[in-house]
C-alpha positions, 0 to 999 in steps of 0.5 A: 518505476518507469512507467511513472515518469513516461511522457516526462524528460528529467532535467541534468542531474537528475536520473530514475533510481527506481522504488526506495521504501521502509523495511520496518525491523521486527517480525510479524505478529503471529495474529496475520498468519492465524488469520490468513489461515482461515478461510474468510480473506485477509484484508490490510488497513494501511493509513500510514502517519498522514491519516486521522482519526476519522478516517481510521474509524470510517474505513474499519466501519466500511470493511466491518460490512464484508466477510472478510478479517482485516489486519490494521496497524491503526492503533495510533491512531484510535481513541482507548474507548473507540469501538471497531468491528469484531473483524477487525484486529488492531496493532501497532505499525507492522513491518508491512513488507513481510505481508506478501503471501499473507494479504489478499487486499489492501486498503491504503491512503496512498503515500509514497512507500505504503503504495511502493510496499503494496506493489513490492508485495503483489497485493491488490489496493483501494486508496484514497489518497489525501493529498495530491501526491497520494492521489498522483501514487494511487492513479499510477496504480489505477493505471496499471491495473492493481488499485482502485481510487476513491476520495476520502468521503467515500471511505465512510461509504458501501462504496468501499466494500464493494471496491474491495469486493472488486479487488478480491474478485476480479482476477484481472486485478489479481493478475495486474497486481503479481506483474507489477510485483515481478517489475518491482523485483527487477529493481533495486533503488537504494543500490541504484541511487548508490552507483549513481552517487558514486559516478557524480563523485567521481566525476567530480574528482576527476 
């Protein structure tokens, strides 16, 4: 986004296209439209492919402490006999970009497409990110207003609950997270990446 590259001048060939990330096939299982349907708030659990077993299963513990359900395509990720808590509802990857209006919050672990997601989707986030391009993901939401940043060995913590009672209170960060959304909509990265391929193209056979 343009805000991620401010302060920065790319060098000849190269140019903003704006966010390209996953739309997984499929649809939703019918449990993230029961559960949003309750009272208690949805909270997603996002770690993507670069997190561990260890982190899956702090984080789950840390959001078991809130009155909230939690919707976590962390299946890959646990052992058969791990146990979660009750609100806790495990599955396998989602199509995460049809959770717009489902979600009130998202826990992420701050790779590129899982945070472009969470922002194309207006939904709020804590992140932890494990490396630095997930830390670098994550503080441009910070800046922005819509996450909250923790380390790793804080996921295992009260720290994050009470990160994700923030996030769902705090209608400022509500607020941050729909402008954000409405920027994301006013992009189409894949269409831009598209035209300027086809001007080096032609450039090139002229």
């Amino acid at each position: 986004m343009p805000w991620e590259l401010e302060g920065f001048s790319l060098p000849p060939g190269y140019a903003r296209v704006g966010p390209i990330f996953a739309h997984l096939d499929g649809e939703l299982p019918p449990i993230v439209a029961e559960l949003a349907a309750e009272e208690r708030p949805l909270v997603y659990l996002g770690l993507g492919s670069s997190a561990h077993r260890g982190l899956a299963l702090a984080a789950a513990a840390g959001l078991g402490e809130l009155p909230v359900n939690v919707i976590a395509p962390i299946r890959h990720y646990l052992d058969p006999d791990d146990r979660l808590p009750a609100n806790v509802h495990v599955t396998d990857l989602l199509p995460a970009h049809r959770l717009g209006g489902f979600v009130d919050a998202a826990v992420l672990h701050g790779g590129q497409g899982t945070v472009q997601t969470a922002c194309a989707t207006g939904t709020p986030f804590v992140g932890f990110g494990l490396q630095p391009e997930q830390v670098w993901n994550i503080d441009q939401c910070v800046a922005q207003g819509n996450a909250i940043a923790l380390s790793p060995k804080q996921a295992g913590t009260r720290l994050l609950a009470d990160a994700v009672e923030r996030i769902l209170a705090d209608e400022r960060v509500r607020a941050s997270a729909d402008r954000v959304a409405q920027a994301f909509r006013a992009e189409d990265g894949g269409a831009a990446a598209a035209r300027y391929l086809e001007a080096q193209i032609a450039s090139i056979e002229r």
